[in-house]
Each structure stands twice: as C-alpha cells, then as structure tokens.
PyMOL commands that place a pseudoatom at each C-alpha (Angstrom):
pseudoatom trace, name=CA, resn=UNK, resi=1, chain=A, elem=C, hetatm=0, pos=[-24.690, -40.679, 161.809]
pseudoatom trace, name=CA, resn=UNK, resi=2, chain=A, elem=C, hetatm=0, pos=[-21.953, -39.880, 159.178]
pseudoatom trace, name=CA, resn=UNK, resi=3, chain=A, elem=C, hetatm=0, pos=[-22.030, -36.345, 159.902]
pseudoatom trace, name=CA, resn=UNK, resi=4, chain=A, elem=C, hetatm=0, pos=[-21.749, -36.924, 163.234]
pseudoatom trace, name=CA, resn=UNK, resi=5, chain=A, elem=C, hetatm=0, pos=[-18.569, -39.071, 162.544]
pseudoatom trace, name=CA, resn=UNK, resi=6, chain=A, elem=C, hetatm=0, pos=[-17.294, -36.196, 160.305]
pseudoatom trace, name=CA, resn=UNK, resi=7, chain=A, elem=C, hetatm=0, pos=[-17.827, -33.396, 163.305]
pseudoatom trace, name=CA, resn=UNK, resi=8, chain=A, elem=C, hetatm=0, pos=[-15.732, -36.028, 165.792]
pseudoatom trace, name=CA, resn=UNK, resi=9, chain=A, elem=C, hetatm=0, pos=[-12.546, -36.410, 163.387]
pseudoatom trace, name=CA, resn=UNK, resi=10, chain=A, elem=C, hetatm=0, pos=[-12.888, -32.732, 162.981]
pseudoatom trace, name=CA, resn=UNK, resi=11, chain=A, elem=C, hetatm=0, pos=[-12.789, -31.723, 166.675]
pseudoatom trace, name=CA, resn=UNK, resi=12, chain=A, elem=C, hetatm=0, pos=[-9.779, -34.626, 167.168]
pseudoatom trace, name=CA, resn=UNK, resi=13, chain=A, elem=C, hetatm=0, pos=[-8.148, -32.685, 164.301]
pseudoatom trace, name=CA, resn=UNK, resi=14, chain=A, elem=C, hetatm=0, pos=[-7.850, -29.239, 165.225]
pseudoatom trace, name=CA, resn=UNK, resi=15, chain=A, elem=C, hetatm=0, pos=[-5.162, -29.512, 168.053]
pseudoatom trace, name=CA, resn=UNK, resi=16, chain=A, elem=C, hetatm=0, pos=[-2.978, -30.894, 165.320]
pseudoatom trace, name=CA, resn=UNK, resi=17, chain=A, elem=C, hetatm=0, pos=[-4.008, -28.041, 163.277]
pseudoatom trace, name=CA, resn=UNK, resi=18, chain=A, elem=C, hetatm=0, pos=[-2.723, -25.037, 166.484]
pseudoatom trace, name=CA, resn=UNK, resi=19, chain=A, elem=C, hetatm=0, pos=[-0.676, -21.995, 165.190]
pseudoatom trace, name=CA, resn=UNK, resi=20, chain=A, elem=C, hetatm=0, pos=[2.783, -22.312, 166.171]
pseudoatom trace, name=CA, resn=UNK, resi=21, chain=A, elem=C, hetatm=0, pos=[4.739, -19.052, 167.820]
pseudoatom trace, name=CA, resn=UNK, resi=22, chain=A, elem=C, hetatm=0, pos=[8.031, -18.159, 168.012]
pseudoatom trace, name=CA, resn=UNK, resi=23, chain=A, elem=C, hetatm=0, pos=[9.401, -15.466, 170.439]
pseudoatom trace, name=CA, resn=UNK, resi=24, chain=A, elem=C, hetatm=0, pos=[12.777, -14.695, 172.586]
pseudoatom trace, name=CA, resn=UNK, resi=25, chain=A, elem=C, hetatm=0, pos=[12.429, -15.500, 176.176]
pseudoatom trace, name=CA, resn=UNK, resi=26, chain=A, elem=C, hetatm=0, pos=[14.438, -13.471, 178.673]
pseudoatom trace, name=CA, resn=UNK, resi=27, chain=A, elem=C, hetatm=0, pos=[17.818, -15.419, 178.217]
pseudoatom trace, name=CA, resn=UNK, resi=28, chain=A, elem=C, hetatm=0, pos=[17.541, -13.861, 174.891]
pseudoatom trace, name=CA, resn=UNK, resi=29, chain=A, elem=C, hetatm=0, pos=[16.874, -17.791, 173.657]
pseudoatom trace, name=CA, resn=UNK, resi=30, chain=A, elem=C, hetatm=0, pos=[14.724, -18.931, 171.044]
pseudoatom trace, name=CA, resn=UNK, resi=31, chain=A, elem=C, hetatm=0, pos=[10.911, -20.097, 172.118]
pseudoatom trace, name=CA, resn=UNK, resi=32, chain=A, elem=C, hetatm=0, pos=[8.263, -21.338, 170.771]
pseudoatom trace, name=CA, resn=UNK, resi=33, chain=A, elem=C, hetatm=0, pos=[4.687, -21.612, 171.835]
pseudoatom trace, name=CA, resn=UNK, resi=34, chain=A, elem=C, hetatm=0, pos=[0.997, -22.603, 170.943]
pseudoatom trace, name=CA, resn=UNK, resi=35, chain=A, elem=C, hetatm=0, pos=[0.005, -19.449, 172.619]
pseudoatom trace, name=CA, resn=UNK, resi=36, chain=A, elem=C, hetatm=0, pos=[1.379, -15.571, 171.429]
pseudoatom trace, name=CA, resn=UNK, resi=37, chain=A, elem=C, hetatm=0, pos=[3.156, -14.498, 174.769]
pseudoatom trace, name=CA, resn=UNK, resi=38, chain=A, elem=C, hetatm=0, pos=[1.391, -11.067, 175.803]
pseudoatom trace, name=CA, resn=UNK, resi=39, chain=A, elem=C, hetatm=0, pos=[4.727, -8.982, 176.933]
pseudoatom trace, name=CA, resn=UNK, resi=40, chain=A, elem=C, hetatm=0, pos=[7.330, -9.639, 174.418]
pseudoatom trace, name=CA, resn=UNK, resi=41, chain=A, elem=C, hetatm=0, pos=[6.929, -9.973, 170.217]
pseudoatom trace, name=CA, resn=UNK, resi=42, chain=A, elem=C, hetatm=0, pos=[6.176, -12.936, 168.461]
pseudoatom trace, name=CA, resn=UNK, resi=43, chain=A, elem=C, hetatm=0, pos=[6.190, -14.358, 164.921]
pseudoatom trace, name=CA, resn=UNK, resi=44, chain=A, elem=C, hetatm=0, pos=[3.643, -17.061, 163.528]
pseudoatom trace, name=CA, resn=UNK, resi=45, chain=A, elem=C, hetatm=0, pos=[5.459, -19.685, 162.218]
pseudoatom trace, name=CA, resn=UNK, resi=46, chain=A, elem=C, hetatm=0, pos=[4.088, -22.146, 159.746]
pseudoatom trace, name=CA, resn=UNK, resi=47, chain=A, elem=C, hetatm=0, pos=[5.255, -25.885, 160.200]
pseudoatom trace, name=CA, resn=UNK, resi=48, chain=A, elem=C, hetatm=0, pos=[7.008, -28.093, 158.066]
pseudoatom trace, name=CA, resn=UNK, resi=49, chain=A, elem=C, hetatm=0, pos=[5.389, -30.765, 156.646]
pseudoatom trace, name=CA, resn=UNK, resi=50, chain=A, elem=C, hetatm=0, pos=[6.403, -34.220, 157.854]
pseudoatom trace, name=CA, resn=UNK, resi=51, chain=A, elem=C, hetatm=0, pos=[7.662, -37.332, 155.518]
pseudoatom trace, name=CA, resn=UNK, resi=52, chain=A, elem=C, hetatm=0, pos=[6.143, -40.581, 156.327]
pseudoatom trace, name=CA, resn=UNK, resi=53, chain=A, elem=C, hetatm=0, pos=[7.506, -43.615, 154.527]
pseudoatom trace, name=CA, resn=UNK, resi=54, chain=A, elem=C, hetatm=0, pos=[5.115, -46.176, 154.310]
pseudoatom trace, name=CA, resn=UNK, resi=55, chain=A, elem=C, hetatm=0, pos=[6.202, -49.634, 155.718]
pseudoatom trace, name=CA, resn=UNK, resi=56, chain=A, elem=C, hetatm=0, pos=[6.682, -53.065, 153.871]
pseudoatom trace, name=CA, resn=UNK, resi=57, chain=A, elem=C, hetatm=0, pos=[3.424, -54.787, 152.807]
pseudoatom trace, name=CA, resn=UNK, resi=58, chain=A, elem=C, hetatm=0, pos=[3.768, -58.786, 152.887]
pseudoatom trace, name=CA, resn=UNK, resi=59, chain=A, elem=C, hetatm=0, pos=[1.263, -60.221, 150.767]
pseudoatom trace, name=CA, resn=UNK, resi=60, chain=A, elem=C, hetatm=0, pos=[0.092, -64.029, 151.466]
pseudoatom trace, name=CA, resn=UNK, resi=61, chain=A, elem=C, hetatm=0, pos=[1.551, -66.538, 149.064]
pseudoatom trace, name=CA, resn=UNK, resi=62, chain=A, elem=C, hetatm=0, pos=[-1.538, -68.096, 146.871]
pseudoatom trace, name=CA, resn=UNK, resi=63, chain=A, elem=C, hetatm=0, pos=[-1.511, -71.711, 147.273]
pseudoatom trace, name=CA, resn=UNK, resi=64, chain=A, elem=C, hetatm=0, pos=[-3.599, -73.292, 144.554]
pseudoatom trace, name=CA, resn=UNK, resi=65, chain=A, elem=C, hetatm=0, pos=[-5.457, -76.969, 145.273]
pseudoatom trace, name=CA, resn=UNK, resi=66, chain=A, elem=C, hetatm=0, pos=[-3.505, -80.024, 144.646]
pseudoatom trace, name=CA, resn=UNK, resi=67, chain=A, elem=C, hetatm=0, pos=[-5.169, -80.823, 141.900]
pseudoatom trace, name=CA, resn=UNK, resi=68, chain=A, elem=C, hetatm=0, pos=[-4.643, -77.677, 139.803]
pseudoatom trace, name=CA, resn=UNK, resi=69, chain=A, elem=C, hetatm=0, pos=[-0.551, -78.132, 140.394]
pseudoatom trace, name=CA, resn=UNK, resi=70, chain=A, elem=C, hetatm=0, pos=[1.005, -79.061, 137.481]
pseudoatom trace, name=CA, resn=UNK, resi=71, chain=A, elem=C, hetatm=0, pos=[2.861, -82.555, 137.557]
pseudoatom trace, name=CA, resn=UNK, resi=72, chain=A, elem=C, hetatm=0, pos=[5.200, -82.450, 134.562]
pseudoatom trace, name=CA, resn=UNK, resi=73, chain=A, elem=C, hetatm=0, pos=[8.893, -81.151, 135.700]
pseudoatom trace, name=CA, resn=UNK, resi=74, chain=A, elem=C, hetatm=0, pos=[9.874, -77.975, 133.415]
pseudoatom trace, name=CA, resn=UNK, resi=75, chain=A, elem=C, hetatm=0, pos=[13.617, -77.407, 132.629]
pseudoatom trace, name=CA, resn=UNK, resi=76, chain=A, elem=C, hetatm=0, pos=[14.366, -74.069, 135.009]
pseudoatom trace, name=CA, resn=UNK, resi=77, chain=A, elem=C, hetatm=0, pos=[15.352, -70.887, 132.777]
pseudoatom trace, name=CA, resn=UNK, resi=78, chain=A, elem=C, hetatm=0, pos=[17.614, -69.267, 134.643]
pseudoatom trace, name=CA, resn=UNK, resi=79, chain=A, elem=C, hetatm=0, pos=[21.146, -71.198, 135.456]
pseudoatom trace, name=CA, resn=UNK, resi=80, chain=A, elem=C, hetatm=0, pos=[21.470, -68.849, 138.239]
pseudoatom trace, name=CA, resn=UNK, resi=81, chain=A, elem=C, hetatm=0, pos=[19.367, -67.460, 140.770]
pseudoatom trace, name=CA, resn=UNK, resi=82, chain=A, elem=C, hetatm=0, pos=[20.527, -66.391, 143.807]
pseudoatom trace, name=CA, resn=UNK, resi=83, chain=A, elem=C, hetatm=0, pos=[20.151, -63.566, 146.754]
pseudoatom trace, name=CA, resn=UNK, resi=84, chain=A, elem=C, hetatm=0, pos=[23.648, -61.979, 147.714]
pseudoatom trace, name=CA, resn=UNK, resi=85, chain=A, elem=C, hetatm=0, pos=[25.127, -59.083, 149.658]
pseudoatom trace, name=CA, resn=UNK, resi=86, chain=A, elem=C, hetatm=0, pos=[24.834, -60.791, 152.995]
pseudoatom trace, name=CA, resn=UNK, resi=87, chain=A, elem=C, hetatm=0, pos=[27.615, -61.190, 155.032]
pseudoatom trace, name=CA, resn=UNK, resi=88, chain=A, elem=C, hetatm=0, pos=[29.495, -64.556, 154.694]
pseudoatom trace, name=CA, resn=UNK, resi=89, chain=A, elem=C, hetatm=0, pos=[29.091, -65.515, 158.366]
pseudoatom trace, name=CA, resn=UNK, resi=90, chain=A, elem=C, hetatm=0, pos=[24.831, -64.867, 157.973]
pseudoatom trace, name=CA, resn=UNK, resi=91, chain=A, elem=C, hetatm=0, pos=[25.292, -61.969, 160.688]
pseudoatom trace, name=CA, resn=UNK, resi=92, chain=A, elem=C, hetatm=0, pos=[23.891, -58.285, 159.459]
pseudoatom trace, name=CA, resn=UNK, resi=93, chain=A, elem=C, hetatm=0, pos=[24.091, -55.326, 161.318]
pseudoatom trace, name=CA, resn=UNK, resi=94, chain=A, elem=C, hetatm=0, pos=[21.243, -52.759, 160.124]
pseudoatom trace, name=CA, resn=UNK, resi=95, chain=A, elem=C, hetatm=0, pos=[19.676, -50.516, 163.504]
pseudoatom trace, name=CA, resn=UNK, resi=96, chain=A, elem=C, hetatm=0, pos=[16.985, -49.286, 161.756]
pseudoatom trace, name=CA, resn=UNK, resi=97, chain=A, elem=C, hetatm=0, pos=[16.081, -52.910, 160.369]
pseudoatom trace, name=CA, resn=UNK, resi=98, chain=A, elem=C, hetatm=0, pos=[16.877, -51.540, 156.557]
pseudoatom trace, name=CA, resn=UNK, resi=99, chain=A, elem=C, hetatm=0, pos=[18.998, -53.050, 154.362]
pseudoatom trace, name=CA, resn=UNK, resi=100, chain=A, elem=C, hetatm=0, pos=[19.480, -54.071, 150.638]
pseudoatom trace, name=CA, resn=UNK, resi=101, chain=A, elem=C, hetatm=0, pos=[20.573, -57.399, 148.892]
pseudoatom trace, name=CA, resn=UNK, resi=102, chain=A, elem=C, hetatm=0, pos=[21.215, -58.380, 144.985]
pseudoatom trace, name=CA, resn=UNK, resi=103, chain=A, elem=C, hetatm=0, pos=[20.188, -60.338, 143.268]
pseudoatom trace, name=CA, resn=UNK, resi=104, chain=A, elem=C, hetatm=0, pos=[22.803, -62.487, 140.756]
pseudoatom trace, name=CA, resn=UNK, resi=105, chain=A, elem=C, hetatm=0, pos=[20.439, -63.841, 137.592]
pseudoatom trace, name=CA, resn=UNK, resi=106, chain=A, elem=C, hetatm=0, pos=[21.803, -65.743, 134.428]
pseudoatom trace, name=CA, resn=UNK, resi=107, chain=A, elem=C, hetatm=0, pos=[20.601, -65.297, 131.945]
pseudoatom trace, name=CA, resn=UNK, resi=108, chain=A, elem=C, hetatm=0, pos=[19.046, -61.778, 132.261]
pseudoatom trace, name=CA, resn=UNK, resi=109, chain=A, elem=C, hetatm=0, pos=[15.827, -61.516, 133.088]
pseudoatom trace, name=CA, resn=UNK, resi=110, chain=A, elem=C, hetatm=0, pos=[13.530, -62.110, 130.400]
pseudoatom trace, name=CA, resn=UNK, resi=111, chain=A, elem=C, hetatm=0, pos=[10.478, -60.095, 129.352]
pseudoatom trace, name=CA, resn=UNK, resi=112, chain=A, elem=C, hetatm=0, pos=[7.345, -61.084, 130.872]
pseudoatom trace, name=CA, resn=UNK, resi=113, chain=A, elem=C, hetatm=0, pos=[9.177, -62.411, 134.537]
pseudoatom trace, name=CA, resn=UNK, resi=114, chain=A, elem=C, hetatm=0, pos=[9.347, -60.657, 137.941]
pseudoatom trace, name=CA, resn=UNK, resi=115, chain=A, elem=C, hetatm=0, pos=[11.235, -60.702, 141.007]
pseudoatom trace, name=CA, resn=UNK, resi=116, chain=A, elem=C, hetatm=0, pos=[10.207, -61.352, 144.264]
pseudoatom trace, name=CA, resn=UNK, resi=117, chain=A, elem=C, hetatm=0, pos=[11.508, -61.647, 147.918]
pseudoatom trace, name=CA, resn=UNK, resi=118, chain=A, elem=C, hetatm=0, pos=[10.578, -64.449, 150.006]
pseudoatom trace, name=CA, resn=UNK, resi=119, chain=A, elem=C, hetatm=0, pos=[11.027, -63.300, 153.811]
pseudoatom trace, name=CA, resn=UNK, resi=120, chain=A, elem=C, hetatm=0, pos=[10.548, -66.165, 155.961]
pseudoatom trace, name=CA, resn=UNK, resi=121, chain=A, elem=C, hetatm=0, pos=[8.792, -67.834, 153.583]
pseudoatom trace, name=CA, resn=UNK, resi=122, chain=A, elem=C, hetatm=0, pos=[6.392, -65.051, 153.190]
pseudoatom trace, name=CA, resn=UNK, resi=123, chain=A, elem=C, hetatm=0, pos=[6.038, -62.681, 149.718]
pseudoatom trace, name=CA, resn=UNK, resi=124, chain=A, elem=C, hetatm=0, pos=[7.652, -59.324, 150.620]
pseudoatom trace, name=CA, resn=UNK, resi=125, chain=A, elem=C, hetatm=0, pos=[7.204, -56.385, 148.330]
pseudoatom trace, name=CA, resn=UNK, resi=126, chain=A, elem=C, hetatm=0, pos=[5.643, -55.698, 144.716]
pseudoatom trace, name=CA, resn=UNK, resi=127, chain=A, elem=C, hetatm=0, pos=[6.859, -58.118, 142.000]
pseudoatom trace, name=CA, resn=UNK, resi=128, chain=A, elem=C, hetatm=0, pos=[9.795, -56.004, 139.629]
pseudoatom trace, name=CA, resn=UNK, resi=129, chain=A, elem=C, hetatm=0, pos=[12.173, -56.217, 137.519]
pseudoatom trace, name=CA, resn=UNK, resi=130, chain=A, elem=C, hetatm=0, pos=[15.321, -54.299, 139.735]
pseudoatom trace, name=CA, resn=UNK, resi=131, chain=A, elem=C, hetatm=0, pos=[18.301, -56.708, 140.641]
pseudoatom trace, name=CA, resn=UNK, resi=132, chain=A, elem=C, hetatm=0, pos=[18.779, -54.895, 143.940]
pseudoatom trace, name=CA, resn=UNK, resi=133, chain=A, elem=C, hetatm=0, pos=[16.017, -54.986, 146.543]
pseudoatom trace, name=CA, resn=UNK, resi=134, chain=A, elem=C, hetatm=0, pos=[15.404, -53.027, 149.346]
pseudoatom trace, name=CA, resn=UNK, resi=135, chain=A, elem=C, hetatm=0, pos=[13.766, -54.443, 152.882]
pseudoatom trace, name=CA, resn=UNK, resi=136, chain=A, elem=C, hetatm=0, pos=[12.566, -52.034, 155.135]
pseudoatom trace, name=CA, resn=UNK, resi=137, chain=A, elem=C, hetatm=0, pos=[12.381, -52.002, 158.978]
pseudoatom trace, name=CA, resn=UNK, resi=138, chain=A, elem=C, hetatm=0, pos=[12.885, -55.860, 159.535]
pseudoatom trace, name=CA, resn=UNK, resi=139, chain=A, elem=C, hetatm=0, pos=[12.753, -57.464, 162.723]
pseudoatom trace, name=CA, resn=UNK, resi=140, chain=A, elem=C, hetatm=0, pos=[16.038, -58.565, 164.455]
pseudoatom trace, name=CA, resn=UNK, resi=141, chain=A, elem=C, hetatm=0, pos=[16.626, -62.050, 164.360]
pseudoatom trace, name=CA, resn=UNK, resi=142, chain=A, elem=C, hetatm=0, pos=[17.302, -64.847, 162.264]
pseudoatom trace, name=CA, resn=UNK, resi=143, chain=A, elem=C, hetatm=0, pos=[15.696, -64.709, 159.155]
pseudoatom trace, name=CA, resn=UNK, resi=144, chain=A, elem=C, hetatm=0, pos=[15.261, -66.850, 155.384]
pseudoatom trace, name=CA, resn=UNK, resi=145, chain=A, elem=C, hetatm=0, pos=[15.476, -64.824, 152.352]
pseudoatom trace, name=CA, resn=UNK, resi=146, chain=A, elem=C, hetatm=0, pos=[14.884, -66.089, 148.950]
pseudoatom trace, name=CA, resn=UNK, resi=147, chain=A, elem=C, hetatm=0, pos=[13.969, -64.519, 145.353]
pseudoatom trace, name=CA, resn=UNK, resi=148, chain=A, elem=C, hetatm=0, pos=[11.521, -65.745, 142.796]
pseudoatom trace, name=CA, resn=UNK, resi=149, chain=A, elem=C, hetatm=0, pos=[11.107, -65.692, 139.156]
pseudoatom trace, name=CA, resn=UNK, resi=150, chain=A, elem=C, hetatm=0, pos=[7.300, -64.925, 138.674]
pseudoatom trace, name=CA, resn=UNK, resi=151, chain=A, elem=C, hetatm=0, pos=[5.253, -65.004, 135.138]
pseudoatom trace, name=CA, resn=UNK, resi=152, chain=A, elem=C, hetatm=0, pos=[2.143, -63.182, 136.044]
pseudoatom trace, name=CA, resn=UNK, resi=153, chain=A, elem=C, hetatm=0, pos=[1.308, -65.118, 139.676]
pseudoatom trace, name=CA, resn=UNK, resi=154, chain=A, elem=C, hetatm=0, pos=[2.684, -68.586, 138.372]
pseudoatom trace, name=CA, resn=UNK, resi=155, chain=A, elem=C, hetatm=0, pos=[6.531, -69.385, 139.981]
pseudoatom trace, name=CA, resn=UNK, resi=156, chain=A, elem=C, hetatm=0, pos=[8.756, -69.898, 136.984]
pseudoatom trace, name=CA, resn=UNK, resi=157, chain=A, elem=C, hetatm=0, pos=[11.532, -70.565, 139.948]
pseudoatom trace, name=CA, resn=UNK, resi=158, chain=A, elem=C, hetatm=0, pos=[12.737, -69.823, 143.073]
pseudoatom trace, name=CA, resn=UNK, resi=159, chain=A, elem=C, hetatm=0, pos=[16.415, -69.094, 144.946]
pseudoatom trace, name=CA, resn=UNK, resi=160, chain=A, elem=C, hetatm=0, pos=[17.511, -71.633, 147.804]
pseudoatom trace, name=CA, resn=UNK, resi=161, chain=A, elem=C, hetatm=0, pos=[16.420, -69.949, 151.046]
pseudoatom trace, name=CA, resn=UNK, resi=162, chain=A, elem=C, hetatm=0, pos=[19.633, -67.962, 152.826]
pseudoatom trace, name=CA, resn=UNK, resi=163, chain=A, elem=C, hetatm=0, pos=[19.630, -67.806, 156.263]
pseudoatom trace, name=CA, resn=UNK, resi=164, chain=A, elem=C, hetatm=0, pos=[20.726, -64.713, 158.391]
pseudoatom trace, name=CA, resn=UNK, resi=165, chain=A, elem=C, hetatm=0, pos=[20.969, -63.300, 161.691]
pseudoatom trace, name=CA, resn=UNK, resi=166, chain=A, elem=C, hetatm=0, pos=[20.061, -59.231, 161.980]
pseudoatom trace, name=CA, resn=UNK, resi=167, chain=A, elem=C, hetatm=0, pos=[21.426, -57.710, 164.594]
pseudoatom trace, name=CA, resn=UNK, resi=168, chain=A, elem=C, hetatm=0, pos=[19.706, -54.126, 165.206]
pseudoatom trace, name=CA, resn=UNK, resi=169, chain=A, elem=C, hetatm=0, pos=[19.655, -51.647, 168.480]
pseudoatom trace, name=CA, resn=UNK, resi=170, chain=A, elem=C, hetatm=0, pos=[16.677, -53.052, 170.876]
pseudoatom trace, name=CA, resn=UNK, resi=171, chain=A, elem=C, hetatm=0, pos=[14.952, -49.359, 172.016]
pseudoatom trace, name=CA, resn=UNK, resi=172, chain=A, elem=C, hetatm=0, pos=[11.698, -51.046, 174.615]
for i in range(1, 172): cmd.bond("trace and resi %d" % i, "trace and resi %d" % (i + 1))
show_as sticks, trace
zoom trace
C-alpha cells in the first residue's frame, strides 16, 4: 500500500519536474518550450527555484479551569504596555495584508518574559522578545490587536485591545 502511495506522488511529480527550452521563434523573439523545437536551435534551461514564505500560524489561547485561576490581584510590572504604529483614525492601508506595529514597553522587558500579539482575540505568532512585530497577509476588515507579557505560558499582562480597519485591494 505505501509503495503504491509512493509510485502515485511520483507520477503527479514528474510534470513539475519537465526540462524547460529556450529557442528564437521566427520574429527573432525569445521562446520557451517543454518540448526542443525540431527546425531551429535550442538551449536547456534550468529553472529557478521558487521562495515560498510560509503564512502566519495562530495558535489557540489555553484557557485553564476556573479553579486553577489564581484569585489574588498581582501589582502589573510594566507601567506601559501598549501596541502603536497604527494610524490615529484606526484606518490601515496594506494590499498585500502585511504590515508591522511596535510595541512601547516600560520598563524594558525583563529576562524570562515574552511578547505576544493578540489578533482578534486570538494568539498570533511565536512568543519573542522584538519590540516590532510583523503580521502577515491579514484579512481586510476591522480588526483588535493587543500584546502580551508572557512568563513561560502564564500572562504576566496584557495591552488594551486597539481597534482598526485594513483596507487592502479585493482580487475575487
């Protein structure tokens, strides 16, 4: 069965895999081709390799029980946390959906904490330590951002939530 799964990627492959061709037509233009052309001359051309950026991963917020929630109130470290470097009026204009935003922290961040976008309420991204934050291929629409402080998975703090409107080119 596996072997037989191995032999059926391997024929869906090999078009992908085709020697690539390229000759002048008549015009005296550049072509190119799958296939040598018989009449005229024709180089084999070996194809670029493409770049593929992987996309955002959001990762489900942990929610523990009731129960295990601590009840005593903690003095917050940080005097400020906030997301900036969206526009005042909550409008952003980013086509491809990409865009970055800062984070302003007093006091600096200290030694064991991480940062961490909240998108809609939802964990975007790794955890880190980098004041500026990139978000990648976003839906348009009006969206919440927020940043929190985290000490291994436990939320030292968090940001208020901003609230912003993308704007990006619609393509159907």
């Amino acid at each position: 069965m596996r072997a037989a799964v191995c032999y059926l990627l391997l024929i869906i492959c090999l078009p992908a895999t085709a020697q690539i061709y390229q000759y002048t037509d008549a015009q005296g233009n550049p072509a190119y081709s799958d296939q040598p052309p018989s009449d005229t001359r024709s180089q084999a051309i070996a194809p670029t390799p493409t770049h593929a950026i992987p996309g955002p991963t959001r990762l489900p917020l942990p929610t523990p029980p009731a129960a295990a929630r601590p009840r005593t109130v903690v003095a917050q470290p940080y005097e400020v946390l906030q997301v900036s470097g969206l526009p005042r009026d909550g409008a952003l204009r980013a086509n491809n959906g990409s865009f970055s935003v800062q984070v302003l922290l007093q006091p600096n961040l200290q030694g064991p904490h991480r940062l961490r976008l909240l998108l809609d309420d939802q964990p975007y991204g790794q955890p880190g330590t980098a004041l500026e934050l990139h978000l990648e291929n976003i839906d348009r629409g009006e969206h919440r951002l927020a940043v929190q402080v985290l000490d291994g998975e436990h939320v030292v703090q968090q940001s208020p939530s901003t609230t912003f409107h993308l704007l990006r080119v619609h393509r159907p």
